[in-house]
Phi, psi and omega in degrees: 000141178245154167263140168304338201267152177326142158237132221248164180293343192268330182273340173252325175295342190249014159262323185258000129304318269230327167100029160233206203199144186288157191221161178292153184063011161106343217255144182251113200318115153236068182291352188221128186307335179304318155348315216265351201275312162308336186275018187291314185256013117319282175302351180291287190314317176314305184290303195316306184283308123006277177338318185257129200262343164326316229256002196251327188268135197289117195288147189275202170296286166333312189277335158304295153300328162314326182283356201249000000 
């Protein structure tokens, strides 16, 4: 499974508290049906993170130059 939100050192440590384990690219291995049990406050974060339109917007031109 993969999450749209970064995976962040805060985000592997609470995957790997959860007692699963990172796959190349980030994605995280669910080889044991038990696994699926374990993504509940994962996927909470996940939605949370979705939610907020912030995590979405693309900075403009405009707002590029102003910063510079």
């Amino acid at each position: 499974m993969q999450l749209i939100e970064p995976i962040t050192e805060a985000l592997k440590t609470e995957v790997l508290r959860a007692g699963l384990e990172l796959g190349t690219g980030n994605q995280i291995v669910l080889d044991k049906p038990e696994n699926l049990y374990r993504l509940a406050g994962l996927l909470r974060q996940a939605l949370e993170y979705c939610k907020d339109d912030e995590n979405f917007k693309r900075s403009t031109r405009s707002s590029a130059i102003r910063s510079d």
